[in-house]
Every structure is written in structure tokens, then in C-alpha cells.
C-alpha angles and dihedrals in degrees: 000000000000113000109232109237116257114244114264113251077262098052097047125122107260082224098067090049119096118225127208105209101192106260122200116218129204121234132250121225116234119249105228087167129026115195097201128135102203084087152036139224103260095245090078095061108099093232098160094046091053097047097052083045102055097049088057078046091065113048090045085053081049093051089045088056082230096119086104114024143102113263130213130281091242100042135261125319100225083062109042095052093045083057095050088056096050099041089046089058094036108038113006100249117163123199149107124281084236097067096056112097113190111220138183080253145293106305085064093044087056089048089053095048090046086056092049091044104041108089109114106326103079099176122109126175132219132190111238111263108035157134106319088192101065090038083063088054097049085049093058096050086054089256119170112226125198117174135226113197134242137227139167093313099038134265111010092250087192090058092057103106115257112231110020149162104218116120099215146012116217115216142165104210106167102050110356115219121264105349085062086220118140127220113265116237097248089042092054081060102044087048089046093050087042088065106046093047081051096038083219119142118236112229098218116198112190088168092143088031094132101043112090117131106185093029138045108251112285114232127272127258084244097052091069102029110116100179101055092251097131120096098189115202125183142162146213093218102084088048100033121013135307086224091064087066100205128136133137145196137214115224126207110245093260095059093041093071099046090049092053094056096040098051099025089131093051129111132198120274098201121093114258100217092055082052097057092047098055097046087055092047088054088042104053080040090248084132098053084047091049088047091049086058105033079062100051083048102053088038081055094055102035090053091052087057103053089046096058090051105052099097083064100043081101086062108028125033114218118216115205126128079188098264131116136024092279143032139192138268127206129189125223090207128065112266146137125258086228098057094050096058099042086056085041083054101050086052094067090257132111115212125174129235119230090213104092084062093067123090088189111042101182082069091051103103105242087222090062132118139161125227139190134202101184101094098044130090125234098238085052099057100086091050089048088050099041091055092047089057095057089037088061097027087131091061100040 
């Protein structure tokens, strides 16, 4: 059978050619400051503590003969019982070293508790604003969400329906995201009895827990839960490193069980070796000592900013209660979200809109914007500032 010849380039059908027409593209500004809070500057990181740590981890993973073997579902041993102790001391916690799971974070804490939870009751509730990550999670385990609003003392406890089906609310007491409030005492027990009569489990996120910088920690929800409501969920992102990818959670007996027989073939998904070095650094006291730092630093920085923005506090109002790695900005003047940041941005500077943590957007104040203050140094602050202030020379 004889193969008919291609066409020659200049036989070919105009239609199979592909033109380039010349296409002009806009330019991107440079970021020379990104005011995010998902990660550090990379002199936070311990490096030379880990990497110290992790050399004595493995040789005790060596002598342990686990260098090469498969770990438990629920994460080491070594580890877990090094975090007890830890949690106990920091936040109260109280629990046995059997209901901590350890976990790649908390996206993956709140997959595994939508798969404990979801049976037939397929409701959970979220304050608004709130953590559009693990909304995102909810979403994509075909979660229902419903919302209860914040104000100056946390979620509105009052505006939680009465009588309901959902299997969980989801909070963030000690430091809601992204308002930075934190749940007032009477509320925590209002919120707690809420609960029992609905026989509904409270999602406790305690994600920005060790950084205070005017105030010891507060306790935790769990600490003070008697009839076994509170699901508490943490990471080692905020403190560490998110590329470390380690968090855990600590399950009421109830839903213990009912983890270990759903998930009985299971292993765990975090690296062993990253769990041996964090349990030593929490062990020789290395992590109490980071997380000292981490919070003079952040207090540093935090303080520098607001500083530098006191000749505009007539025109914008600065939300902190001197927690977390961020805080807000809101404008006295009427203005978008979206032109901020595109002035902010060709200014050389990144800020974040507060928009996406809002269910309801309509409610999202316009003014609003969210700023970090984990992945700038300290000697840069006055430049970034300075630019935002001719960037936004119209509104102050």
C-alpha cells in the first residue's frame, strides 16, 4: 500500500497553520513585599536545631529498628506523648496520649472528622467571617454550611440556632480568623452547653494558640469541656514551618473509636523523621524557647507597623488584640478592596483582600484589608509603609 506524500510547509491547508498574532502583554509590577501570613522569613526557621535534631533522630530511629518501617495511623508514640505533655502545660488540654492523631495539617484533620461526622447529619456551622480553607474543606465533603456571626468577644453564641441537626460547629476561640477576637469566658460555656443539649461536637481550631504577645496563652475550649463535645485541632505550621506539613487533633472517646475502625488500614502520612524531630525539640524545651522568640519577634514587628502608621490612625482603624502573624486595616473613607490592592501592587507591595472570609459577602466591609507581618523583616518595614502611604495618598 503505497503512503500518500505529506504536503510540503507551502501546501499545506491555511487552516492547519497556527498564527501568532503579536500580543502585547501588560506588566506586572514586582513584589518587593508581600504582606501574607501563610509564610515566614527564612531566618525563623531553627535550622540549626533541626538539623542537629534530626541527626540524634536518627540514630534513635536506627537503634528502634523504625528507619524502615510502616508508622501508625495516629502517628508515632514518641511524639504524641511528648505533645501531651506540651499541650497539657501550654494550653490545658486533658486527654489521653491515645486520642491525638498526628496529621499532615489541618486541612487533612478537618477531612478525617468530616468523614467521622458525616453519617446522616450532613450540617456544619461556621462563624462569619471565617476560615475559607477549611470551608473549602467542608464544601468538598458535601458539607452543608450555615453561618452565625462575630463581634468584639467571638461567635455570637445567642445567634446559634436552638434546637439543630448539624453535627459540628466549626470555631476559632482563641484567636478568630480573621476578626482576631477571642471568645469571651461565659461565652466558652454557653457555647459548651449549646452543644450537650444539641449533642452536636465543637470543631476547635487553636491554629495561632502561642503567639500573644501582651498576655500568657488563654486556655483552651477542651480544657474546660466535661461532657467530651470538643474536637481540638492545632499545627506546627504557624510555629515551624507549613512546609513541614504536621498538625494533629484529639478526639473525644466516642469518636476515637469510630476513627480506629474506620481507618484501621490506614498508615500515617507524615514523615517520620519530621515526627521524631519535633517531639525532641518539644522535649529538650528547644520548642518552648522557638516559640519565645518567634513571639518577641512578631511583637517587634507588629509594634514597627503600627508605628509607622500612627499619623493615619484618623483616617484608617487598625484591628490587632496582639495575637497572631496579621491584622486588619479599615478605611475611614469609602473604597474597594480591589482598588487598594492594585495601588498597593504597583507600589511594589502585596496586600490581601478580607473578602474571601466572608460567606456572605454583602456583610464584608468594602474598606477592609488583611495584613501580615510574618514574611517581612524588621529593617524593611518603614520602606513597605512608606510606599503604602503614597500608594493610598487619595484615602489618608
Amino acid at each position: 500500500m503505497k503512503v500518500p506524500e505529506l504536503p510540503t510547509h507551502q501546501e499545506r491547508p491555511i487552516q492547519n497553520r497556527i498564527l501568532t498574532p503579536a500580543v502585547h502583554e501588560k506588566t506586572v509590577p514586582s513584589i518587593l513585599y508581600d504582606l501574607t501570613n501563610t509564610s515566614q522569613t527564612n531566618d525563623l526557621f531553627p535550622k540549626r536545631l533541626w538539623k542537629r535534631c534530626t541527626l540524634e533522630c536518627l540514630d534513635m530511629l536506627e537503634n528502634e529498628a523504625k528507619i524502615s518501617a510502616y508508622q501508625d495511623k495516629q502517628g508515632e508514640s514518641y511524639l504524641r506523648k511528648n505533645l501531651l505533655s506540651y499541650l497539657e502545660r501550654i494550653r490545658g488540654v486533658h486527654c489521653d496520649k491515645s486520642q491525638i492523631i498526628i496529621t499532615s495539617g489541618i486541612q487533612q484533620s478537618l477531612d478525617y472528622i468530616c468523614k467521622l461526622l458525616s453519617s446522616n447529619r450532613q450540617t456544619v456551622l461556621m462563624e462569619d467571617p471565617g476560615y475559607n480553607k477549611a470551608a473549602a474543606v467542608f464544601h468538598n465533603n458535601d458539607m452543608d454550611i450555615q453561618t452565625v456571626s462575630v463581634d468584639d468577644n467571638g461567635i455570637i453564641v445567642s445567634r446559634l440556632p436552638p434546637r439543630t441537626n448539624a453535627c459540628a460547629v466549626y470555631t476559632t476561640p482563641s484567636h478568630q480568623f480573621p476578626t482576631g477576637a477571642t471568645l469571651s469566658v461565659s461565652r466558652r460555656y454557653e457555647l459548651l452547653e449549646w452543644a450537650h443539649q444539641n449533642n452536636t461536637f465543637i470543631i476547635e481550631d487553636d491554629f495561632d494558640s502561642e503567639l500573644r504577645y501582651y498576655s500568657k496563652p488563654i486556655p483552651s475550649l477542651q480544657s474546660i469541656d466535661r461532657n467530651d463535645c470538643v474536637i481540638y485541632i492545632g499545627t506546627f505550621s504557624k510555629a515551624l514551618s507549613p512546609s513541614i506539613r504536621m498538625g494533629y487533633m484529639i478526639l473525644p472517646p466516642l469518636l476515637l473509636q469510630a476513627y480506629l475502625e474506620k481507618f484501621e488500614l490506614y498508615n500515617s502520612t507524615v514523615p517520620l523523621l519530621n515526627q521524631y524531630v519535633v517531639a525532641r525539640l518539644i522535649e529538650t524545651g528547644q520548642y518552648d524557647r522557638h516559640v519565645r522568640r518567634l513571639n518577641h519577634i512578631f511583637r517587634k514587628r507588629l509594634e514597627r507597623f503600627l508605628a509607622e502608621l500612627d499619623d493615619t490612625k484618623s483616617q484608617i482603624e487598625i484591628a490587632s488584640n496582639g495575637t497572631g502573624q496579621y491584622f486588619l486595616l479599615k478605611f475611614s473613607q469609602r473604597v474597594d478592596q480591589h482598588t487598594l490592592i492594585e495601588k498597593a501592587l504597583e507600589h511594589g507591595v502585596k496586600v490581601y483582600p478580607t473578602m474571601e472570609f466572608w460567606r456572605d459577602k454583602a456583610a464584608c466591609p468594602p474598606n477592609t484589608l488583611f495584613l501580615g507581618f510574618s514574611k517581612i523583616r524588621m529593617e524593611d518595614i518603614p520602606d513597605c509603609v512608606k510606599r503604602l502611604k503614597a500608594a493610598w495618598t487619595e484615602w489618608i
